[in-house]
C-alpha angles and dihedrals in degrees: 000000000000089000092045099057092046102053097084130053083217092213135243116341094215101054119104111236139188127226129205114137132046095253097053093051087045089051089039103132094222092050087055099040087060090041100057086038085056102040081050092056094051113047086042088057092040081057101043096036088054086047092056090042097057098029095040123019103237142083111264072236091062094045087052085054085049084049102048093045084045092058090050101048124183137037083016130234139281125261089244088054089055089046092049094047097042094033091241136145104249091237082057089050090050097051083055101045090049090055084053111047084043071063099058098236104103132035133204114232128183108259105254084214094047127047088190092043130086118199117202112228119172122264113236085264078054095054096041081054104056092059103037085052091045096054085057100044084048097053085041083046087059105043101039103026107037118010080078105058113071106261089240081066113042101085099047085055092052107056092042087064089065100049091054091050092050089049087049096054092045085061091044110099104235117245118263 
């Protein structure tokens, strides 16, 4: 794939085209562009997600669960919070929550604003996990993120990363 995908300059991005064979969707600039931004995406999470799996124990889904409830806090946050910010069902947030909390690294609470509700906060292991997994995504950030991109350029992609995230969850619906 790799050689396929590398075969065409694709263009200018900007340019209007007009597509009206195979070949030429398959050269559309914009087409490759996504495509290399996605088959970026991938492997890399296909690296890093192996790293945090060996070094550390755990998914690189489950590590963005530990991030998230590291960056609430206390008391913790719903089930429906978790699904929202991972786009997940909430049946498929809680598969993953009770693996994690069989785990050890999460707890369920009773919601101090809810009587009915329960929140989900890290456990101490939680907590050491987080950081030890984070001190390994950041190394594999470097090497494999960010060692390749010329350091002129590193700041600008990244920020324009985040600009198209945030582009990306704005179109999102939001879950019932």
């Amino acid at each position: 794939m790799r050689g396929v995908e590398d075969q065409s300059g694709g263009g200018n991005v900007e340019e209007p085209t007009e597509i009206s064979s195979p070949k030429e969707a398959a050269d559309n600039a914009l087409v490759l562009a996504f495509g290399r931004l996605q088959g970026a995406a991938n492997r890399l999470e296909y690296i890093l997600g192996r790293s945090l799996e060996l070094e550390c124990g755990i998914s690189h889904l489950m590590f963005e669960v530990l991030l998230i409830l590291g960056r609430a806090g206390d008391p913790g946050l719903s089930m429906r919070a978790i699904a929202q910010e991972q786009v997940l069902t909430t049946g498929g947030a809680t598969r993953l929550v009770d693996r994690m909390e069989a785990a050890g690294l999460v707890e369920r609470a009773e919601d101090p604003g809810d009587r009915r509700g329960r929140l989900v906060r890290l456990t101490r292991l939680g907590e050491e996990t987080t950081v030890r997994a984070s001190r390994v995504h950041v190394e594999n950030i470097r090497r494999y993120f960010l060692a390749p991109l010329p350091p002129e350029d590193r700041e600008r992609f990244a920020e324009d990363l985040r600009i198209l995230s945030h582009a990306a969850r704005e179109e999102l619906p939001r879950l019932p």
